[in-house]
Backbone as CSV, one residue per row, in Angstrom:
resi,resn,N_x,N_y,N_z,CA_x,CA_y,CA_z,C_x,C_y,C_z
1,UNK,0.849,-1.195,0.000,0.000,0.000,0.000,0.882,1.241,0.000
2,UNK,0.223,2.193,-0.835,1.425,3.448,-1.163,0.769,4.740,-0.048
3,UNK,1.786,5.200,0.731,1.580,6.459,1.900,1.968,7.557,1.352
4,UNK,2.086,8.049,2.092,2.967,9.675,1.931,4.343,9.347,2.244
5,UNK,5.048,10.227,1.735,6.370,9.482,0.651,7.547,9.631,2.424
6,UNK,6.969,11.195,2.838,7.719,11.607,4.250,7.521,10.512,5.414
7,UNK,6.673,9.423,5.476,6.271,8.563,6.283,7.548,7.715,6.138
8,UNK,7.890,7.363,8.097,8.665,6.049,7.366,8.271,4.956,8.080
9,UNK,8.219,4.027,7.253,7.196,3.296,7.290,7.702,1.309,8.133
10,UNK,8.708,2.174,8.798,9.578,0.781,9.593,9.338,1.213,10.984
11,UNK,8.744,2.037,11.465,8.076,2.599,12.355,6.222,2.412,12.632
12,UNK,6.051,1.341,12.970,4.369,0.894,13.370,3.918,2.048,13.873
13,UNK,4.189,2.652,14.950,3.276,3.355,15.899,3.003,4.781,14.850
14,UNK,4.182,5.324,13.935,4.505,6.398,12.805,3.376,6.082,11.579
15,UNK,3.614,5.095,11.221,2.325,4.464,10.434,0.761,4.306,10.914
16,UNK,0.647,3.993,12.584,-1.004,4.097,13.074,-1.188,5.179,12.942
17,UNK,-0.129,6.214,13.410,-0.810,7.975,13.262,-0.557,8.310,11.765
18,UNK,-0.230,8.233,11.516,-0.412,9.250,9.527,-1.610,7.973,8.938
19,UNK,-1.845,6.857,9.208,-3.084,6.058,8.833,-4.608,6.671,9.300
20,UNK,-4.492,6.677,10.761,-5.799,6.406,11.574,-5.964,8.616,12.010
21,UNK,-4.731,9.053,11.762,-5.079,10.485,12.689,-4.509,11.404,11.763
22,UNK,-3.506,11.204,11.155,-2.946,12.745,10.050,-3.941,13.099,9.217
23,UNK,-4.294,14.377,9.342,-5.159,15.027,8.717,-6.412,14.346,8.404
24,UNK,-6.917,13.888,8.980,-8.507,12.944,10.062,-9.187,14.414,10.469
25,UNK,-10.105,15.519,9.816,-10.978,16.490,10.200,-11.216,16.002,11.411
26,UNK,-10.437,17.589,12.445,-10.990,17.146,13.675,-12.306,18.444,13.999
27,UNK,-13.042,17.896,15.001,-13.905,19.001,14.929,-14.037,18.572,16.663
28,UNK,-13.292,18.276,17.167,-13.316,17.646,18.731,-12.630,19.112,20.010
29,UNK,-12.705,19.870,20.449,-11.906,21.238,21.064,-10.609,20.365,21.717
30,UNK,-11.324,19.200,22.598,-9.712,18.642,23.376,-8.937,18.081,22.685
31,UNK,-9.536,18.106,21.451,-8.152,16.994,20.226,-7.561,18.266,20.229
32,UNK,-7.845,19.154,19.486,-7.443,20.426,18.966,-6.559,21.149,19.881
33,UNK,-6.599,20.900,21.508,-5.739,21.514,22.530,-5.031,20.535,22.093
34,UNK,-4.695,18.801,22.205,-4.060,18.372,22.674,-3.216,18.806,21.305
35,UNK,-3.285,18.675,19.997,-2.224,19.211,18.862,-1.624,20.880,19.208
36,UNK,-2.151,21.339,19.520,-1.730,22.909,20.035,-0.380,22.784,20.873
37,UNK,-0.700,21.944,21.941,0.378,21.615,22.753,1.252,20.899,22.207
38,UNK,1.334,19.714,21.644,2.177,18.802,20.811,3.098,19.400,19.800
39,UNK,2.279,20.361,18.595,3.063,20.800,17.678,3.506,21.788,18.461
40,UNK,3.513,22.699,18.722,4.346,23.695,19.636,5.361,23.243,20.763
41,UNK,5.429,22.307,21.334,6.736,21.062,21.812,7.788,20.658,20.800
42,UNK,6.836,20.575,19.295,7.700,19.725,18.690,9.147,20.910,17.607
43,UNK,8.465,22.168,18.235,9.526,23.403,17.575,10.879,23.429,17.257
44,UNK,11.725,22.458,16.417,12.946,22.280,16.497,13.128,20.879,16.590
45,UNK,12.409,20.339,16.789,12.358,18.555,16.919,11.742,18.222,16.060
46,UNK,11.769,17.106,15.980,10.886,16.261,14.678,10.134,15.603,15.533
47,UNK,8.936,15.390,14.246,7.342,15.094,15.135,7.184,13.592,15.659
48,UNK,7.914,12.950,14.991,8.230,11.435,15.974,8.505,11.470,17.166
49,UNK,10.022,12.178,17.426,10.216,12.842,18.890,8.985,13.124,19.599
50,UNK,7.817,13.611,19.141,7.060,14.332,20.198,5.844,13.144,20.431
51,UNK,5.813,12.749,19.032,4.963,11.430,18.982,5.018,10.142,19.825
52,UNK,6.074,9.559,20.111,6.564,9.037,21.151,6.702,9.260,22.686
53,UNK,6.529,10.765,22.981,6.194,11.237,24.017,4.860,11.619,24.518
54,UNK,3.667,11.074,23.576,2.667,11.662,23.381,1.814,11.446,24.923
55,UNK,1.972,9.743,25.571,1.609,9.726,26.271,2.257,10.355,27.691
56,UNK,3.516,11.164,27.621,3.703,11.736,28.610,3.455,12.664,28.532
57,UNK,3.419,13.221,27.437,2.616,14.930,27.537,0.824,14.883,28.144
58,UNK,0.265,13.820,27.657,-1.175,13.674,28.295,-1.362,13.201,29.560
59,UNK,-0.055,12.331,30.232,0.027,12.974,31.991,0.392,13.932,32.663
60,UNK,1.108,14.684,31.661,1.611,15.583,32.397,1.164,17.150,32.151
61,UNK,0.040,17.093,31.473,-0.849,18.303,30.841,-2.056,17.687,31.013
62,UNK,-2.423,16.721,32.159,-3.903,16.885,32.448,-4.787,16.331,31.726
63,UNK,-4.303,15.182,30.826,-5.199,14.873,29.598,-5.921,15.833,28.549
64,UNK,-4.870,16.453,28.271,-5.083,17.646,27.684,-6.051,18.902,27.813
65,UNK,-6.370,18.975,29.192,-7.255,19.771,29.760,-7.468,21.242,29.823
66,UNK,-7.739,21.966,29.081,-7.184,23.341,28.852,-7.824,24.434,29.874
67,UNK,-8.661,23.951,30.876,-9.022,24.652,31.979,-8.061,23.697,33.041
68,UNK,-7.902,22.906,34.047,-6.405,22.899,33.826,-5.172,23.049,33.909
69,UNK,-5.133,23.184,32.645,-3.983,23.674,32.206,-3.877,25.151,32.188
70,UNK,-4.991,25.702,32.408,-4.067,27.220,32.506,-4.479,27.814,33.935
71,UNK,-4.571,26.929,34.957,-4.320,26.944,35.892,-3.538,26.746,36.895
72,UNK,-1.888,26.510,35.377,-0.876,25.704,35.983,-0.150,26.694,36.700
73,UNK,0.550,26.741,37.995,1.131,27.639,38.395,2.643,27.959,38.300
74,UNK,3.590,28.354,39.376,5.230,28.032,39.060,5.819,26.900,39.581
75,UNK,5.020,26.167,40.709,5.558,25.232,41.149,5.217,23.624,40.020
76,UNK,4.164,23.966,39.516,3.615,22.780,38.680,4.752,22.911,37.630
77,UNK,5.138,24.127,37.341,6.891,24.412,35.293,7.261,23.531,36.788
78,UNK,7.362,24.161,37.871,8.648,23.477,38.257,8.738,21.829,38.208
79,UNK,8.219,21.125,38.600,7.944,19.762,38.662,7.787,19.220,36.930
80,UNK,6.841,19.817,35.971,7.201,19.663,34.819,8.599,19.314,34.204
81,UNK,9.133,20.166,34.577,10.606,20.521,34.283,11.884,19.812,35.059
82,UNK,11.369,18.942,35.486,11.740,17.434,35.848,11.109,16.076,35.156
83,UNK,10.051,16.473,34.455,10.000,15.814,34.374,10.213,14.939,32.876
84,UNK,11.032,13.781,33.110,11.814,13.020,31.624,10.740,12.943,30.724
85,UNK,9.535,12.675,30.620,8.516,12.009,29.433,7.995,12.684,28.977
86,UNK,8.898,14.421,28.876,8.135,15.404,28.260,9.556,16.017,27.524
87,UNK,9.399,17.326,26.529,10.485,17.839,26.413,10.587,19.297,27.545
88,UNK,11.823,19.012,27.885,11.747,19.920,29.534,12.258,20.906,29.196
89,UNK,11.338,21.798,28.257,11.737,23.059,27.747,10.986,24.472,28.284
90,UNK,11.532,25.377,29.453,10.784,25.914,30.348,9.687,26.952,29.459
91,UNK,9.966,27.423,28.280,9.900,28.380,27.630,8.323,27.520,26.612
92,UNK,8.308,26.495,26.754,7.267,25.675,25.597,6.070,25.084,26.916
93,UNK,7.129,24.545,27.859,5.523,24.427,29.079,5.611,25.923,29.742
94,UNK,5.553,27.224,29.642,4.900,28.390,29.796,4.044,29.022,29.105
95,UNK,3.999,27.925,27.539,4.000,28.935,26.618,2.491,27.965,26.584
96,UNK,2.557,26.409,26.845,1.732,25.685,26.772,0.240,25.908,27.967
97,UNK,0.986,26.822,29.140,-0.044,27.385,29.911,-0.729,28.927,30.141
98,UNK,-0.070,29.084,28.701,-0.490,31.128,28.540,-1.538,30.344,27.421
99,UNK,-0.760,29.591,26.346,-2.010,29.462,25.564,-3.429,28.112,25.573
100,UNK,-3.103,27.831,26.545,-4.485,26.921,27.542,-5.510,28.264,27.377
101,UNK,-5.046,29.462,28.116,-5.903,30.366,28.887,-6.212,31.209,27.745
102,UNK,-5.685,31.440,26.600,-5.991,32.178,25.395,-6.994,30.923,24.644
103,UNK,-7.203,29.818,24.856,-7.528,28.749,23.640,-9.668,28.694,24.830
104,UNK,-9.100,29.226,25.774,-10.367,28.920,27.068,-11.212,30.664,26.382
105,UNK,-10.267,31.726,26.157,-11.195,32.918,25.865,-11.585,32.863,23.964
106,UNK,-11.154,31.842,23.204,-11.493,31.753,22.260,-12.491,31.085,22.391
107,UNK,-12.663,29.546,22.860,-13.636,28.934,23.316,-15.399,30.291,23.812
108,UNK,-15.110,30.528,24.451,-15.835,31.895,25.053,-16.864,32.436,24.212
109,UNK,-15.640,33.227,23.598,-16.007,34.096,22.312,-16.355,33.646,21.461
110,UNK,-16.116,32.356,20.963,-16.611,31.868,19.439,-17.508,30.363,19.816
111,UNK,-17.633,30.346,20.994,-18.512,29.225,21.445,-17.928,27.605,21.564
112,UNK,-16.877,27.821,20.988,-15.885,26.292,20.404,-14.452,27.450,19.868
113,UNK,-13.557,26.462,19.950,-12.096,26.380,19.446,-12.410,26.105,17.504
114,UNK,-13.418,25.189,17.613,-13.913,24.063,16.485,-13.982,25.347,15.489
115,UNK,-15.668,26.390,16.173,-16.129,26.909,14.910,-14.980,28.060,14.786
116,UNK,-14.247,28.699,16.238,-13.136,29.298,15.380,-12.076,28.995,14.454
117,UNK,-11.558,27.967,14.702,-10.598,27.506,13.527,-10.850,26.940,12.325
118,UNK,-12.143,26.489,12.236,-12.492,26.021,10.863,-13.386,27.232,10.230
119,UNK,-13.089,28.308,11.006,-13.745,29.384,9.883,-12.647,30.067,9.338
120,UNK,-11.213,29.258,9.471,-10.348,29.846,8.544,-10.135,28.934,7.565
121,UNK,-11.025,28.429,7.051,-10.835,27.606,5.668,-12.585,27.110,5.140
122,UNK,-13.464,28.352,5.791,-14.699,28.291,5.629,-15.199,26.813,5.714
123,UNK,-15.311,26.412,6.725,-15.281,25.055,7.238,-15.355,23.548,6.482
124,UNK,-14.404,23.827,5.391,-14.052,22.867,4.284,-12.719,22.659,3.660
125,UNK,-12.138,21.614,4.368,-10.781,21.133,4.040,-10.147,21.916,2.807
126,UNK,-9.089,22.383,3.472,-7.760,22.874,1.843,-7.672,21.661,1.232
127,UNK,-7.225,21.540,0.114,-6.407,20.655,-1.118,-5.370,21.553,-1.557
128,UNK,-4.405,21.520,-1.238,-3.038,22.132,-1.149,-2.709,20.711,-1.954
129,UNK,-2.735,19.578,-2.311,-2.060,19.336,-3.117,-2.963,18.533,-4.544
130,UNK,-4.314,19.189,-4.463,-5.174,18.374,-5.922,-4.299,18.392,-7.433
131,UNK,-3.458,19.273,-7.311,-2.751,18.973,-8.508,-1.704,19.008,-8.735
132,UNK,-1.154,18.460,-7.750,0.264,17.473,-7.301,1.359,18.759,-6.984
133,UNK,0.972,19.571,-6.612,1.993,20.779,-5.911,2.788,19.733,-4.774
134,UNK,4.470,20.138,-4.982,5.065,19.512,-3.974,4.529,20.303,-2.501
135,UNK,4.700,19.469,-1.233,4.470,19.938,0.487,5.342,20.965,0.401
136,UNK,4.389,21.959,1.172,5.371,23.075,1.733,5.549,23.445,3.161
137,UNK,6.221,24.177,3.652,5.965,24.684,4.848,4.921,25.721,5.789
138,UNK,4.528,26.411,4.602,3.845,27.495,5.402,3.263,27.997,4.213
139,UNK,1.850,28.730,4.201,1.268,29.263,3.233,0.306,30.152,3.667
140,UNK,-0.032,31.036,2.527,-0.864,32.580,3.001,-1.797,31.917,3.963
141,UNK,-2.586,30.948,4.271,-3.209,30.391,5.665,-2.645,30.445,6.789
142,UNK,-1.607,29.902,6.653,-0.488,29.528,8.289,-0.427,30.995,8.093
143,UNK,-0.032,31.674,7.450,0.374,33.340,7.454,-0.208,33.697,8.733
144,UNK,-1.255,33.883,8.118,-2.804,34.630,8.569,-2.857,34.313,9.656
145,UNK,-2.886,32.931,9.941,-3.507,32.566,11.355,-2.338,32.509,12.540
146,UNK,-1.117,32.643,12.093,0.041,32.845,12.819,-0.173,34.549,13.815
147,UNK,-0.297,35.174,12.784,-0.346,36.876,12.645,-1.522,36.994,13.972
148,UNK,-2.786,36.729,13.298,-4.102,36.316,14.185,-3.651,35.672,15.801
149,UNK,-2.786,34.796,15.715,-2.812,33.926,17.334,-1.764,34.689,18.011
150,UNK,-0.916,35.567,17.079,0.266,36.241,17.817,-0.239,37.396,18.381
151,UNK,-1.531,37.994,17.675,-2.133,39.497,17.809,-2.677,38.832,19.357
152,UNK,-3.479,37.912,19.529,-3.865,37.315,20.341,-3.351,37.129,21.568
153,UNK,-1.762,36.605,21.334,-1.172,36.724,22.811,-0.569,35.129,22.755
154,UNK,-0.893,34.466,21.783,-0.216,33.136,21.876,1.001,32.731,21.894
155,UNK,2.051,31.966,21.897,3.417,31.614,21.860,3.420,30.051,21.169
156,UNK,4.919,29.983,20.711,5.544,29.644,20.399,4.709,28.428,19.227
157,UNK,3.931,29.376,18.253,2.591,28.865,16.978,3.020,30.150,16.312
158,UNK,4.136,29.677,15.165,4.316,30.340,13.966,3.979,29.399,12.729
159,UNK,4.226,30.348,12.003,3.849,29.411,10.874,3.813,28.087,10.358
160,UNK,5.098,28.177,10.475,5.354,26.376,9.750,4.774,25.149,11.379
161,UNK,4.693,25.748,12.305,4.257,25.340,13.489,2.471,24.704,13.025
162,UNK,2.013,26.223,13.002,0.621,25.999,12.746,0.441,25.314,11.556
163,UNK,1.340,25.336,10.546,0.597,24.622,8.775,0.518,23.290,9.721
164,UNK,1.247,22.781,9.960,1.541,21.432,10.619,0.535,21.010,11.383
165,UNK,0.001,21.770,12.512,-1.111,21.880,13.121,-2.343,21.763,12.167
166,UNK,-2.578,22.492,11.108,-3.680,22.268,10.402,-3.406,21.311,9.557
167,UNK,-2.489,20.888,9.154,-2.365,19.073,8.716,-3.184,17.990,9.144
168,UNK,-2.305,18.243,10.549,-2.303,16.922,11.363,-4.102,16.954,11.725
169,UNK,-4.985,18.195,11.927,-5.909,18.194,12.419,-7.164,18.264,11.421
170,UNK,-6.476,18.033,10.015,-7.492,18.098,9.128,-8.263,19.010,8.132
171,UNK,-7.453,20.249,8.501,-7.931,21.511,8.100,-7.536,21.398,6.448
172,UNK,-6.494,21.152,6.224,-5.371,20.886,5.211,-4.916,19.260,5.046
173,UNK,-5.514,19.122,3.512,-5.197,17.741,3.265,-3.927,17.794,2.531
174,UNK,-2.955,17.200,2.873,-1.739,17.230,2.447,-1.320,15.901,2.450
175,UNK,-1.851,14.956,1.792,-1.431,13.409,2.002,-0.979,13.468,0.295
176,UNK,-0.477,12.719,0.173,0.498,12.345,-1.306,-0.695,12.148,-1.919
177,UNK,-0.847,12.581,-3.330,-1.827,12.093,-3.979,-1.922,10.394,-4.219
178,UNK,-1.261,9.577,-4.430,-1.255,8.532,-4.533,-1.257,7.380,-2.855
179,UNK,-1.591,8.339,-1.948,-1.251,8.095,-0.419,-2.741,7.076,-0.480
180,UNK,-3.026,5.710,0.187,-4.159,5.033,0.313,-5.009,6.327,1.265
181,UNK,-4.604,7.263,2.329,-5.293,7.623,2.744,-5.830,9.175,2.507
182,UNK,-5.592,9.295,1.259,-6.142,10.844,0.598,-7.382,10.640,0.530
183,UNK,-8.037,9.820,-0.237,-9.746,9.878,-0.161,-10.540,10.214,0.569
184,UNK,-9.797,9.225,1.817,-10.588,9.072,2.978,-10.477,10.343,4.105
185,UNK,-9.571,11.378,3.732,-9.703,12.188,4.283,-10.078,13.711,3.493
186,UNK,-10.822,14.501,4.496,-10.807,15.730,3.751,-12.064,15.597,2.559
């Protein structure tokens, strides 16, 4: 069976997620925290790295709880920041509990995380690649919504951060055209 070409595919657990969850339309708010937090960990790392840690980031962020989580205080970075099954980067779990509390006043305001973020692609998957455009990093979308979450008060969700984010969460179908799982998504 033919994937996406960036998959590698001697890696099972790498293969259940780009099968069963890469770019799988999410419309769930706690999926959507828990990628917020994940891709913004994974800033400088590669997403296996973070993928493999996945279940320590969901003990150690509350099961991805974004009320919570932005209730985390200095002693909780502190203990974080011991702790091995996460990346113990003081600057990404601060950044992971400023934007809990920004993702709780979007919630608010737009009633869901859901209907705010999928009204940046008028709530119908991109095709960034229907006619075989190679993957990129970042595009007038990630732009926008980078600009938007920074005006906001968010951290460490720039561009190529967020395209990634709207990948993985469905916003943006970016699976190889010849990938078994392009159809089925998006």
């Amino acid at each position: 069976m033919k994937r996406c070409n960036w998959l590698d595919d001697s890696k099972p657990d790498y293969v259940e997620y780009h099968d069963k969850e890469w770019g799988v339309p999410v419309h769930d708010d706690k999926v959507f925290f828990e990628f917020l937090i994940l891709e913004s960990a994974q800033a400088g790392l590669s997403w296996y790295t973070i993928l493999k840690r996945r279940e320590g980031y969901r003990n150690a962020f509350a099961n991805f709880d974004p009320v919570v989580v932005s209730k985390f205080d200095a002693d909780k970075v502190k203990a974080l920041m011991q702790d091995a099954s996460i990346i113990r980067n003081r600057a990404k779990i601060e950044a992971a509990i400023n934007n809990a509390q920004l993702f709780l006043q979007i919630q608010s305001e737009y009633g869901s995380f859901d209907s705010f973020i999928w009204s940046y692609v008028d709530n119908k998957p991109v095709d960034n690649r229907a006619k075989g455009d190679s993957p990129v990093a970042t595009t007038e979308l990630s732009d926008r919504l980078a600009k938007d979450l920074k005006k906001l008060g968010f951290k460490f969700l720039g561009s190529t951060t967020l395209y990634a984010f709207l990948q993985a969460t469905g916003l943006v179908n970016d699976h190889d055209l010849d990938c078994i799982c392009r159809s089925q998504q998006g």
